[in-house]
C-alpha positions in Angstrom: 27.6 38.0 -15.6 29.8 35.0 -16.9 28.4 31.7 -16.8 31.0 30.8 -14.8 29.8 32.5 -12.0 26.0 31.7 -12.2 24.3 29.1 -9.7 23.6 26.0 -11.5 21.5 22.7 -10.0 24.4 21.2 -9.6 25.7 22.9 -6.6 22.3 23.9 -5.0 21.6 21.8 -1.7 19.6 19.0 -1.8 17.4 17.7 1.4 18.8 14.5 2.3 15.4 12.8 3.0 17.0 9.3 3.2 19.3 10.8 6.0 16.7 12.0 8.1 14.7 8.8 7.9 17.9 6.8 9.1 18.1 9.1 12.1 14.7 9.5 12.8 14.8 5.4 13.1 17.8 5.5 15.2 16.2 7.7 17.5 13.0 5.4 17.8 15.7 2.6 18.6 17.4 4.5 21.3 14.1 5.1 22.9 12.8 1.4 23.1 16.3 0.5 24.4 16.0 3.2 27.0 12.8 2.2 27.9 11.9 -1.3 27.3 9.4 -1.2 29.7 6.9 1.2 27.4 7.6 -1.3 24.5 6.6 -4.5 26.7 3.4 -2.6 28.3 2.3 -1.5 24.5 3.1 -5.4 23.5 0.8 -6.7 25.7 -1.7 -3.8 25.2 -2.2 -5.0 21.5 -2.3 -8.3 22.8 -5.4 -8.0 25.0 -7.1 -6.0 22.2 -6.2 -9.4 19.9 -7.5 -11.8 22.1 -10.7 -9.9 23.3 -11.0 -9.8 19.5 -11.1 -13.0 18.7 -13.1 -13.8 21.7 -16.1 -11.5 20.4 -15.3 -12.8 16.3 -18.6 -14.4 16.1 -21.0 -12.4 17.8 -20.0 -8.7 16.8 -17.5 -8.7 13.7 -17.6 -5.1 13.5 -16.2 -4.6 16.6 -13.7 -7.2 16.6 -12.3 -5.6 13.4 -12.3 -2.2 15.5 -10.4 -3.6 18.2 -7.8 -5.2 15.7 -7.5 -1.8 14.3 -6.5 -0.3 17.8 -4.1 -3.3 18.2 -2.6 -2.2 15.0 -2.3 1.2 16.0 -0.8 0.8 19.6 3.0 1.5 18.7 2.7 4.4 16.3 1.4 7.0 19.0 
């Protein structure tokens, strides 16, 4: 077989990952614009968790850190 007609790394394809990202993003954007009602219902979720938070600060730490992790945690489900 000739070289010329070998595969070479050149021409194999390569996964785009930086492509999918951008439309993976643009697809979480079109959601929250379709639905801004979910976005302004998980705002004020993570709110309440915030506040009960620092309401409870001084007598239970640990679980004021636990509900500031849940805050946190709200949007990415």
């Amino acid at each position: 077989m000739s070289t010329i007609n070998q595969p070479t790394a050149l021409f194999a394809p390569v996964p785009n990952v930086g492509l999918k990202a951008l439309l993976d993003e643009a697809a979480v954007l079109f959601d929250a614009l379709l639905h801004p009602a979910k976005i302004i219902a998980e705002v004020e979720q993570m709110r309440a968790l915030q506040l009960e938070a620092d309401r409870i600060e001084a007598s239970d730490p640990a679980r004021a850190a636990a509900l500031r992790q849940r805050a946190s945690r709200t949007g990415l489900r």
